[in-house]
C-alpha positions as CSV (number, residue, x, y, z in Angstrom):
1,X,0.0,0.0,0.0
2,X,1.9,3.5,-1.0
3,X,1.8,6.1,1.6
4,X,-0.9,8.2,0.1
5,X,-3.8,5.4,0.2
6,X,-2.4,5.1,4.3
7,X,-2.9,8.3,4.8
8,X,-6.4,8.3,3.4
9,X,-7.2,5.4,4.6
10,X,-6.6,6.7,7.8
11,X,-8.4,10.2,7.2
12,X,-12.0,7.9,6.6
13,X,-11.6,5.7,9.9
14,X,-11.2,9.4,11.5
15,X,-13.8,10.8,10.4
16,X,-15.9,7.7,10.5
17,X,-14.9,7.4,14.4
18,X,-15.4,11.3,14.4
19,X,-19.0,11.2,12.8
20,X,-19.7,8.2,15.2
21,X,-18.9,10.4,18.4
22,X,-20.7,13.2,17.1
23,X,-24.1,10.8,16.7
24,X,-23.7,9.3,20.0
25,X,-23.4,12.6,22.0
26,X,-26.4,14.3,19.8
27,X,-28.3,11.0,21.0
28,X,-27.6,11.5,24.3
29,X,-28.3,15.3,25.0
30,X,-31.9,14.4,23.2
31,X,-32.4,12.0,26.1
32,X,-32.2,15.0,28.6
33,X,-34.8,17.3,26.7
34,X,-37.7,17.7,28.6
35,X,-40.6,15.5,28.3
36,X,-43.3,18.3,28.5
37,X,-43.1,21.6,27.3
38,X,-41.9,24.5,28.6
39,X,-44.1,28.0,28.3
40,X,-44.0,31.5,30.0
41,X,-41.4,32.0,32.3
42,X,-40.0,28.1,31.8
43,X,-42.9,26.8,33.8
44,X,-44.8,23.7,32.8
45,X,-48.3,23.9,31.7
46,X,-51.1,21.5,32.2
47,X,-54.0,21.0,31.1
48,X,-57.7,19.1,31.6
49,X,-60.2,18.7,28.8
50,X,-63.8,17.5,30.4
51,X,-66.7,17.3,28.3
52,X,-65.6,19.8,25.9
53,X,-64.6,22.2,28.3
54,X,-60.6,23.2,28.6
55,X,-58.5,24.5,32.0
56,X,-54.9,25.0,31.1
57,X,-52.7,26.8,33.5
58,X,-48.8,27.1,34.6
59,X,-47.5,28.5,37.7
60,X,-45.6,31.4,37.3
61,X,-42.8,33.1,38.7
62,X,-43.9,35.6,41.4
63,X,-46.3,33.5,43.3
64,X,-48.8,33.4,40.2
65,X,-51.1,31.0,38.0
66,X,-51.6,31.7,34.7
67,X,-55.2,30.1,33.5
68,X,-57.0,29.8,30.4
69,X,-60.6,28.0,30.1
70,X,-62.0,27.3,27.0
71,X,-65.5,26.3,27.0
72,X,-68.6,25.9,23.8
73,X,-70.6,28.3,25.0
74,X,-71.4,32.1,24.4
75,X,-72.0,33.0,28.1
76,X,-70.5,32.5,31.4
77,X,-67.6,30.2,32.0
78,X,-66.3,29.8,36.1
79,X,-63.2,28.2,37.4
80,X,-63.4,27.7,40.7
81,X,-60.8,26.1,43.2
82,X,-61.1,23.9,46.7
83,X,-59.1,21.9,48.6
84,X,-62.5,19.6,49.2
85,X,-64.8,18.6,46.6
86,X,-67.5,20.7,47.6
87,X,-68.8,23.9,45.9
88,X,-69.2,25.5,49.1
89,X,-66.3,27.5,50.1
90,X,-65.2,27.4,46.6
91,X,-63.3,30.5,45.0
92,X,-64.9,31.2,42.2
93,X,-63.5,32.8,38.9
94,X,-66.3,33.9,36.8
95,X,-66.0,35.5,33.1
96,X,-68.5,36.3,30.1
97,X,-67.8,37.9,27.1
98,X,-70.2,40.9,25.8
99,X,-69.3,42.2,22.6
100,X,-65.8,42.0,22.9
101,X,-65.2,42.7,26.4
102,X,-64.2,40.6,29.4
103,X,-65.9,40.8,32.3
104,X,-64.9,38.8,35.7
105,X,-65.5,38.9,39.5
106,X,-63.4,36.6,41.7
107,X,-66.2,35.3,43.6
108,X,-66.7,32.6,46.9
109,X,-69.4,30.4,47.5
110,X,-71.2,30.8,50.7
111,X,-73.3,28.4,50.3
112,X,-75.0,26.0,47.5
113,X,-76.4,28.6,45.3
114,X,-75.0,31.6,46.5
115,X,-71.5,32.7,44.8
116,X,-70.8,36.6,45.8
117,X,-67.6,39.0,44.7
118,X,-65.2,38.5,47.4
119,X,-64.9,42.4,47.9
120,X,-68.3,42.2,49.3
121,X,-67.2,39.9,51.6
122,X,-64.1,41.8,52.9
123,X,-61.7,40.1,50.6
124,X,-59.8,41.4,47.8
125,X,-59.7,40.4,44.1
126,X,-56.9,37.6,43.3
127,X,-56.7,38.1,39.6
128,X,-55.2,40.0,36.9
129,X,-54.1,40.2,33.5
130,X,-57.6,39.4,32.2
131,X,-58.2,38.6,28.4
132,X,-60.9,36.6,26.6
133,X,-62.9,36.2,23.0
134,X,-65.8,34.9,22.1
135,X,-65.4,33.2,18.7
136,X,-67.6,30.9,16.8
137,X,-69.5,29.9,19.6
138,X,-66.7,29.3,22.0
139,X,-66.0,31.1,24.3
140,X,-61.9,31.6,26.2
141,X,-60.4,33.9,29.4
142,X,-57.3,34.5,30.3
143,X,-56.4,35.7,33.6
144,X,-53.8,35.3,36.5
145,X,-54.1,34.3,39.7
146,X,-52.6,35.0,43.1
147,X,-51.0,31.3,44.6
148,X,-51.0,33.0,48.1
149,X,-54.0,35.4,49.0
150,X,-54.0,37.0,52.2
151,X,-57.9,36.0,52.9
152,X,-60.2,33.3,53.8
153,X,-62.2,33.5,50.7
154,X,-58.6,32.0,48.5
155,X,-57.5,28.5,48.6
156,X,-53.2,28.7,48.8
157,X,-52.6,27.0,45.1
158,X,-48.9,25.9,45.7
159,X,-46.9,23.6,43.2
160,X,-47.9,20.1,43.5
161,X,-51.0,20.9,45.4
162,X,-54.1,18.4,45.1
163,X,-57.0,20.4,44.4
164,X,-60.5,20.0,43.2
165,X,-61.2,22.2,39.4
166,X,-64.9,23.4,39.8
167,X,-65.4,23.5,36.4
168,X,-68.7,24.9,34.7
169,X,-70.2,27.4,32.2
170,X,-73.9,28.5,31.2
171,X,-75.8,29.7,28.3
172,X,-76.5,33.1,29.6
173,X,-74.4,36.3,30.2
174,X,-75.4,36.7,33.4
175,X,-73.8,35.2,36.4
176,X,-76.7,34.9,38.0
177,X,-78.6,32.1,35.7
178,X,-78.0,28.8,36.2
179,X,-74.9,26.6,34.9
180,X,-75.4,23.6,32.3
181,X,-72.9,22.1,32.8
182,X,-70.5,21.8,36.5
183,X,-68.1,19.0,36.9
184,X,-65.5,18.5,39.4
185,X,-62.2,17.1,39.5
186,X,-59.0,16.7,40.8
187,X,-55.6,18.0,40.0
188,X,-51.9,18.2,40.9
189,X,-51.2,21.7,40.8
């Protein structure tokens, strides 16, 4: 063998071995990608789909929880959170959409029936950055929402809480006619 077809016969096993290397680590930083993905602020989000109505929310940095709830309907759609599954003593986020505007009241449920603002109560509103559309019959808010309120009518939403979802929506505007359709379940925060 002369010593120009050693010296490329050496220059393929290199790069052979080379391109060899190079697969294996690319394999192996794909095996520590996360399994779920990563949204605002590098926080997971997670979601719940039940009967055609959607909760998806990520805790944020700051002591927040960003939420949105998607649900088919043109009126009211309510989130509420417990730590028992029971709608009283449930905080309740309520939201319709009237010709392109949000409007929302953080709520509690006294009892069975009776959901009021929490400012009428003594408490203070938990949420902020409100958005929502109404769109072909469907209707989604966005808001965010305190993890740690400093009142009795707020359930502390921590990471990796259990928590029951009080999830529900009407046909009607107003917060004051009744839901079709309320389920409840339970989450991991």
């Amino acid at each position: 063998m002369s010593k120009n077809s050693l010296h490329l016969t050496r220059s393929i096993h290199f790069c052979g071995d080379f391109a060899l290397w190079g697969v294996f680590f690319i394999a192996l930083q794909s095996l520590s990608l996360p399994s779920q993905p990563l949204f605002t602020l590098g926080m997971e989000e997670k979601s719940v789909t039940i009967d055609g109505m959607t909760v998806r929310w990520s805790l944020q940095a700051g002591s927040m929880i960003e939420c949105t709830v998607t649900a088919p309907t043109t009126g009211w759609i309510a989130l509420g959170f417990n730590t028992r599954d029971d709608i009283v003593g449930t905080n309740l986020i309520m939201a319709s959409v009237e010709q392109g505007k949000v409007r929302i009241e953080d709520q509690y449920v006294v009892r069975a029936g009776e959901h009021v603002p929490v400012a009428t109560l003594g408490g203070t509103s938990a949420i902020s950055n409100v958005s929502g559309t109404e769109q072909h019959g469907i209707t989604t808010v966005s808001f965010r929402i305190q993890q740690h309120p400093e009142d009795r009518f707020h359930h502390h939403l921590t990471e990796a809480a259990s928590v029951f979802l009080i999830c529900a929506y009407s046909m009607e505007d107003d917060f004051a006619h009744h839901s079709r359709f309320r389920k409840h379940i339970r989450v991991t925060l």
